[in-house]
N, C-alpha and C positions, 0 to 999 in steps of 0.2 A: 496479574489481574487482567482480564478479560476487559474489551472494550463494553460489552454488554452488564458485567457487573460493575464496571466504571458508568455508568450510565444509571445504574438502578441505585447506585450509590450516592449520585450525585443527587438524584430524586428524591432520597427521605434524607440528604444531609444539608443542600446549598436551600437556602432562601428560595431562589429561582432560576433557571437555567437559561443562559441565552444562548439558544442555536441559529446559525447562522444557512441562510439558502447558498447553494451551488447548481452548477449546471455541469462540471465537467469534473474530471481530478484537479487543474489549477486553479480554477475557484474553490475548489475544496478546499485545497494546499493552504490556499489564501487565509478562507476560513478559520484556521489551525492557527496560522504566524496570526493574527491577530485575536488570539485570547479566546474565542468562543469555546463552549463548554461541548460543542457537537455539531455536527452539520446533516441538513436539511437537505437531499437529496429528491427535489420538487419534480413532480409532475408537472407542472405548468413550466417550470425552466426547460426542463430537460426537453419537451416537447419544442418549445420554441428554436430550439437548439440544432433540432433536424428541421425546423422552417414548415412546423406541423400543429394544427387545433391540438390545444389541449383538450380532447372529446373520446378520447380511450384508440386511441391510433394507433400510437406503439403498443409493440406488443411487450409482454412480462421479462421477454427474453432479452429487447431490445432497453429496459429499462435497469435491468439488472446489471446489466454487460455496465454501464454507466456509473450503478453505484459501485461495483465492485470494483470500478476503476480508484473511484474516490478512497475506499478501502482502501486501498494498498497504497494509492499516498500519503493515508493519514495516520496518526497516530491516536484520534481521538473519533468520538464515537458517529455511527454514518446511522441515521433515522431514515430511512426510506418510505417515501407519499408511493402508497400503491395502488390511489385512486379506490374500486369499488374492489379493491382482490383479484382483478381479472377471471372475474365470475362468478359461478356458485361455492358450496362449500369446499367441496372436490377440489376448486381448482383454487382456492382460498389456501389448502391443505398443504397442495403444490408449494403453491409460494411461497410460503411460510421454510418446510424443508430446504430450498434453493435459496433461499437468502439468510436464512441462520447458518449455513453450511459456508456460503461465502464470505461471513464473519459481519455482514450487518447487525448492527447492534438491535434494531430497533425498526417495526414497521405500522402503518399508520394506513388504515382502512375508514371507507367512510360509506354511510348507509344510501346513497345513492339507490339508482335502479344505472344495469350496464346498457348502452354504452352512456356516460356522465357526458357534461360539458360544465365548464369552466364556472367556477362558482360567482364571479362577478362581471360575469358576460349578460347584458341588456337583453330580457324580452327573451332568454333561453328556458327551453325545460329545465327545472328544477324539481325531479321526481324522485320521491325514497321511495326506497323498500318497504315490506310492512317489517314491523318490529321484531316478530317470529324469525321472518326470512334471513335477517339483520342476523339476531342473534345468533342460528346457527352459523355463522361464517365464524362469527367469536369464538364459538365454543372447536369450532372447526380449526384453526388459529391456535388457541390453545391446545388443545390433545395434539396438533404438530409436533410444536416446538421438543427439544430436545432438553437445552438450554433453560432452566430453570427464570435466569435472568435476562432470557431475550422478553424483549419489552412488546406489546402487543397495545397499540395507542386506539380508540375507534373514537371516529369523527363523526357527528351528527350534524347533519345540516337543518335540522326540523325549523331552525330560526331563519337559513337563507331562505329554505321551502316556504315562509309565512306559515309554517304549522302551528305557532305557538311557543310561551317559555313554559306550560304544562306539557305539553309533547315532550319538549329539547330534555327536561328534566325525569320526565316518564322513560322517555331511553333510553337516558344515558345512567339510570337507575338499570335498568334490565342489560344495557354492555357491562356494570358492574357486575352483574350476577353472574355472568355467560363466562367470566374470566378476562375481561382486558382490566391494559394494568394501569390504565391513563385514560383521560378522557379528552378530545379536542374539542371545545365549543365553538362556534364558525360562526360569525355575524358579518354582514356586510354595512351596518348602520356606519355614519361619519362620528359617530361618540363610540367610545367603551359603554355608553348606562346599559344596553341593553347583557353585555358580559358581565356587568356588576350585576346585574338584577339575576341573572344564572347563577354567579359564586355563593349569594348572599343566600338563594332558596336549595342551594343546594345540600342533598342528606347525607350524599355518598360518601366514601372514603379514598376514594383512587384521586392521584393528582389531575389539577386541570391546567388544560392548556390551551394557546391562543396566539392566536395570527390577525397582529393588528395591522391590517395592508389598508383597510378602509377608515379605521382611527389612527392615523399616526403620531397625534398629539397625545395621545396616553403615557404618561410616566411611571417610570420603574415602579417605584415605591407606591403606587398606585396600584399596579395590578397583585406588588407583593400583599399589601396590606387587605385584597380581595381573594387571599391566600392561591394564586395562578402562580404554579411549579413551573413552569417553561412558558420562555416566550420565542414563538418559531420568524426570524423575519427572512421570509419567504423569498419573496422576488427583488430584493432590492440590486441583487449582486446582478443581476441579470440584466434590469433595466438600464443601472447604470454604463452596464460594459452594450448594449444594445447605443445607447445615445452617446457615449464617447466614440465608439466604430463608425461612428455613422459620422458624427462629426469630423473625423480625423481622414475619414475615405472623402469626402467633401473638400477637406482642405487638400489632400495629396492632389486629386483630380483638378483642383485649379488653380495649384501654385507653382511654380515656375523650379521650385527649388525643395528638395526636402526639407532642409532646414530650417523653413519655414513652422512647422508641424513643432520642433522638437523639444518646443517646454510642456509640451501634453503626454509627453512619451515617458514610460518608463523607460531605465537606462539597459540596456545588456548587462551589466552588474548588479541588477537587481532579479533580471530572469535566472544568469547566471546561480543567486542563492536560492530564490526558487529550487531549481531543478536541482542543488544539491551538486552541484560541476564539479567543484572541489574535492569532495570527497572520492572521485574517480580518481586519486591521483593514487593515496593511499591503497585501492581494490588494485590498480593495476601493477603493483609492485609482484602480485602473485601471480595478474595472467602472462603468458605469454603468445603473441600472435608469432604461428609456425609461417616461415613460407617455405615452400613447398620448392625453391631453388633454390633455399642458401643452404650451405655444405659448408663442413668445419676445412681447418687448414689444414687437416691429412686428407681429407678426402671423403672420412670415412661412412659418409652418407651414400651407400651402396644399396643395389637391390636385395643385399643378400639380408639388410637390417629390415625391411618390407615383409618379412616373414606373417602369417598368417597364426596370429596369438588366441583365436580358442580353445586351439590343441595346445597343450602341454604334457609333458613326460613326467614321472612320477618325480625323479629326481629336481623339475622347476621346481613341481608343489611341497616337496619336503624345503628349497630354498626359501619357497614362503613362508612357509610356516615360520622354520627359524629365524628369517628377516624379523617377522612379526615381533613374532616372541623377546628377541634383541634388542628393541628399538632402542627401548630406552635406556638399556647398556651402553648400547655404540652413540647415542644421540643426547639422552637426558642428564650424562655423567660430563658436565663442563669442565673441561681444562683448557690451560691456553698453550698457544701451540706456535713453534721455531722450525720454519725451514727457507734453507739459504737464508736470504737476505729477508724473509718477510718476517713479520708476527702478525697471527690471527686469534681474535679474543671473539671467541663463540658468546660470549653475554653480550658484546655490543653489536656484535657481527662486523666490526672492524678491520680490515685485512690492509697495514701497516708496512711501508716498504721506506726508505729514507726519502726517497725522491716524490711520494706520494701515500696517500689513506684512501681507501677504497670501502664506501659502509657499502655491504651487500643487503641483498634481500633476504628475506629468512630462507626460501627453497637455495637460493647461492650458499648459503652460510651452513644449511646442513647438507649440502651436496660435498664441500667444502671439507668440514668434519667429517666427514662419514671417510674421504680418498686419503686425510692426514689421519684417523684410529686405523685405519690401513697398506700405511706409506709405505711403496715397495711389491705391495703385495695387488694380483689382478682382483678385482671385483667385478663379477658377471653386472652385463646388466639389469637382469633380471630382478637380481638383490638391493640394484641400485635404484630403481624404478620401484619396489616392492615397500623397500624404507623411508624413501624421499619422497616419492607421487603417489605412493601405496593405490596403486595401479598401474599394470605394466601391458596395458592396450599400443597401437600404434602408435595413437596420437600424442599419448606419454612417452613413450620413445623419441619421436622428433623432438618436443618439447625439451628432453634429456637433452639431446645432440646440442643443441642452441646452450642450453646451458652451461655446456661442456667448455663451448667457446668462448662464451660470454667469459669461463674465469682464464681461459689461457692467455687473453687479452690482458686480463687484469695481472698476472703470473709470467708476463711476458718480459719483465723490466732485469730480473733473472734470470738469464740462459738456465744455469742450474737445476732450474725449478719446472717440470713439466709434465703435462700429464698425459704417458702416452695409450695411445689404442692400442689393443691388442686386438685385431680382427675378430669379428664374427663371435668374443667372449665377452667385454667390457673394457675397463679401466683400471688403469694407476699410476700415480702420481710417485716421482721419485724425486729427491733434491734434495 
């Protein structure tokens, strides 16, 4: 399921939604490890975050580049503030394509005139659109989208503007009609009543939604029972990480000692699970970093192996073919397998000697198999490369070589046992 049908699903099933504000991917991240149902991907944080008026500064480009950050560390759905649309319907059109296409689940327009300034910024223009204008960016929005369940939110400010609860109610009747799929009601009052007094007159049908930054006393069960689908808390992640930095850069600068600082501090082991450190241990079991000076213990890292692999002769590509077609004869058909002194069990990838157990990697363990279903016998490496890296570029070659060595080390406790080069052809392994 789509993070956008996760989103639209959440909307006609959960009571209420609580998304959470960010300013970067690890506030997002944040957002996630602590339960919210979606994250808030704010114009006002994000602005503050390049040390810029929330007043349409950044550009769409520069705004997206941020949520799509968030995207991809999250697993749960990214709602993007896109201020007034970054223009008219045209460019309404635009953005709509670029951020459903980036996997935003969700975007949030608001009827402004461009350029906006900050909805609880003192003694500022607070100018909308006219209603028509409004609409078509909606309908502009809408005929976008691709995505059936990309969500399309329109914010009316008519209550920040002193226009009225007839106005606020008048438009955000007419975004219902134009096609959005949510409505945001925006109040700056220090109470929720004037949101109550919207829910209560309200006829439409699309969820609403609400950003208590100016009521903070308002209770859950409160806005539920005013039937409010999401509740957005905007800026909080911001502020908070705004006044701890501040604090903690204050204490570093006049204390004598770090340590001073370090019950404020999250630990390394906690950025550590953040970032997911661990799990690098497990990915890197399949890379391998080439250098570019190590050579095996025959030598065999020669200029002659540097050949120039776009070109190949009809006879490589019938070797592909058949590698292909083989695979899973010579690799999927598990037995376990006696030579010299060792035992290797291709199910555990365990390579077994008295004096030692060696678990390989899985590229080790069918590099492995593939030289003992052919013990004795050369194996280009074309074939070897073809079955095991199923690519047999340069850098798959060195990548080969390394691995070559990596098992003679391990094959090494057995004179008997060895796997030799045959120049300039491949491998084989005798013992």
């Amino acid at each position: 399921m789509s993070k956008s049908e996760v989103l639209r699903k959440d909307l006609e099933s959960k009571s209420i939604l609580k998304v959470g504000g960010a300013f970067d991917a690890m506030s997002a991240k944040l957002v996630e490890i602590n339960g919210f149902d979606a994250v808030w991907a704010g114009g006002f944080a994000i602005s503050a975050t390049h040390a810029l008026p929330d007043a349409s500064i950044l550009t769409m480009t520069e705004f997206l580049n941020v949520a799509s950050n968030m995207e991809e560390a999250c697993n749960i759905p990214i709602i993007a503030d896109c201020d007034t649309g970054f223009g008219g319907p045209s460019n309404v059109s635009h953005m709509v394509k670029k951020y459903e296409k980036a996997g935003i689940a969700s975007v949030c327009i608001e009827d402004k005139t461009f350029p906006k300034q900050n909805s609880f910024l003192e003694n500022s223009k607070q100018e909308l659109l006219s209603e028509k204008d409004f609409v078509a960016k909606i309908i502009a929005a809408r005929d976008a989208k691709e995505d059936p369940n990309f969500t399309i939110i329109a914010r009316t400010e008519a209550l920040i503007s002193g226009m009225g609860m007839k106005e606020a109610i008048k438009r955000a009747l007419a975004y219902e009609k134009a096609g959005a799929d949510a409505i945001l009601i925006h109040s700056k009052q220090d109470s929720p009543n004037e949101i109550f007094e919207f829910s209560e007159s309200w006829g439409g049908t699309l969820p609403l939604v609400v950003v208590p930054t100016t009521y903070p006393t308002v209770k859950l069960d409160e806005l539920i029972s005013h039937n409010i689908k999401m509740i957005i808390y905007a800026n909080q992640a911001l502020r908070v990480a705004h006044a701890s930095i501040s604090k903690i850069l204050k204490q570093l600068k006049n204390s004598t000692s770090i340590s001073d600082t370090s019950e404020d501090l999250s630990s390394v082991e906690e950025i550590f699970q953040l970032q997911e450190m661990y799990n690098i241990k497990k990915q890197e079991e399949e890379i391998v970093e080439i250098d570019v000076t190590e050579t095996s213990t025959n030598g065999e890292l020669k200029a002659e192996n540097e050949r120039d692999l776009s070109v190949f002769s009809m006879e490589e590509l019938i070797v592909r073919i058949i590698a292909l077609s083989e695979r899973k004869l010579q690799i999927d058909k598990k037995t376990n397998f006696q030579i010299g002194k060792y035992h290797f069990n291709p199910d555990t990838q365990l390579l077994t000697h008295p004096k030692e157990t060696f678990s390989l990697t899985n590229r080790e363990a069918l590099l492995l198999e593939l030289l003992l279903k052919n013990k004795g016998e050369i194996i280009t490496r074309e074939t070897i490369l073809t079955i095991v890296w199923e690519n047999d570029d340069f850098f798959s070659g060195r990548s080969m070589d390394v691995f070559i060595t990596r098992l003679r080390k391990k094959l090494n406790l057995d004179p008997t046992v060895q796997i030799i080069n045959s120049r300039g052809r491949g491998y084989k392994l005798i013992g």
